[in-house]
C-alpha positions in Angstrom: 4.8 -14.5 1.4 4.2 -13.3 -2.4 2.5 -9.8 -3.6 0.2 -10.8 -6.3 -0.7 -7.6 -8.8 -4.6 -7.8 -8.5 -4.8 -4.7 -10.5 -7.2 -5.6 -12.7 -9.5 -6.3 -10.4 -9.8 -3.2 -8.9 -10.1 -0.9 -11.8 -12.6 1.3 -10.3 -10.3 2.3 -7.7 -7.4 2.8 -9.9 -9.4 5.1 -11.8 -10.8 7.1 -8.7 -7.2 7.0 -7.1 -5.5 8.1 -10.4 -8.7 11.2 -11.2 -8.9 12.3 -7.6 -5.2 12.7 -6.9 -2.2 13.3 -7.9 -1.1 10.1 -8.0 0.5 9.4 -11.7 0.7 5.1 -10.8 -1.3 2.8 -8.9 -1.4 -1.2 -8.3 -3.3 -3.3 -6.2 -1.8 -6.6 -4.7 -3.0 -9.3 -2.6 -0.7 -10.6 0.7 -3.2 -13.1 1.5 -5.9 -12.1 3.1 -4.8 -8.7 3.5 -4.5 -6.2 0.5 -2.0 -3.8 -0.5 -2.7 -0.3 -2.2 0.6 1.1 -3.9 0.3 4.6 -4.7 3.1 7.0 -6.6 2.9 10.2 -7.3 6.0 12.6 -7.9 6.1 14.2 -4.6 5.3 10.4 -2.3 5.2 7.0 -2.4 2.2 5.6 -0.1 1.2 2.1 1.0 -1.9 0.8 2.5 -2.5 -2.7 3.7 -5.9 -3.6 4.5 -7.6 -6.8 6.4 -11.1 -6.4 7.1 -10.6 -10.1 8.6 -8.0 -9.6 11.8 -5.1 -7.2 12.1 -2.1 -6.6 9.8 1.2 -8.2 11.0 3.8 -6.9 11.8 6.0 -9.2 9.2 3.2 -8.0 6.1 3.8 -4.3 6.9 7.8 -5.1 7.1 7.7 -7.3 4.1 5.7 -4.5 1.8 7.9 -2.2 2.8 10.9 -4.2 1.6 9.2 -5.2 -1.5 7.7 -2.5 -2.9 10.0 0.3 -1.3 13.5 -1.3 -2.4 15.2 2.2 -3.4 14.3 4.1 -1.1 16.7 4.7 1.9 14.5 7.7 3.5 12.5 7.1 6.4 8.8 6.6 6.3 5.9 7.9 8.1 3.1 4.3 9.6 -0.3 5.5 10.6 -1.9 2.7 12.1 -5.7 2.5 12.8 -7.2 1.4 16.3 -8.1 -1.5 15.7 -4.7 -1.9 13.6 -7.0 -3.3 10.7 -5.8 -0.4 8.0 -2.0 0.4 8.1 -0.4 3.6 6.3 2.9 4.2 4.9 4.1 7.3 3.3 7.4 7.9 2.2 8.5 11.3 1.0 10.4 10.9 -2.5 
């Protein structure tokens, strides 16, 4: 598995993300078919993967987590949708 930075791709949404909250970073990767929102702000660190084509696995949610949340010891907080299609992680800094 690789996280690709799609970020460019998605500028409207960095700009929304980064106007309508206090998030100070934002990048966008790819994880296949499913894509991965990494938000920071000074408070959080938050994480959404996103398949509109089947579920998320469980080895993409556990392999994000290792990737893009390598410093962090704490422990996090997964929302998971019904139809386990959107998957939440916050981590409080």
């Amino acid at each position: 598995m690789h996280l690709i930075d799609v970020t460019n791709n998605y500028s409207n949404l960095v700009h929304s993300q980064l106007n309508t909250t206090d998030a100070n970073y934002v990048k966008v990767y790819s994880l296949g078919n499913t894509s991965v929102i990494y938000t920071e702000s000074k408070n959080a660190i938050g994480i959404a993967l996103e398949n509109h084509d089947r579920r998320v696995r469980e080895d993409e949610i556990e392999f994000a987590i290792k990737r893009l949340i390598k410093n962090y010891d704490s422990s996090y907080t997964l929302t998971v949708d019904k139809s386990r299609h959107v998957i939440e992680i916050h981590v409080d800094k």
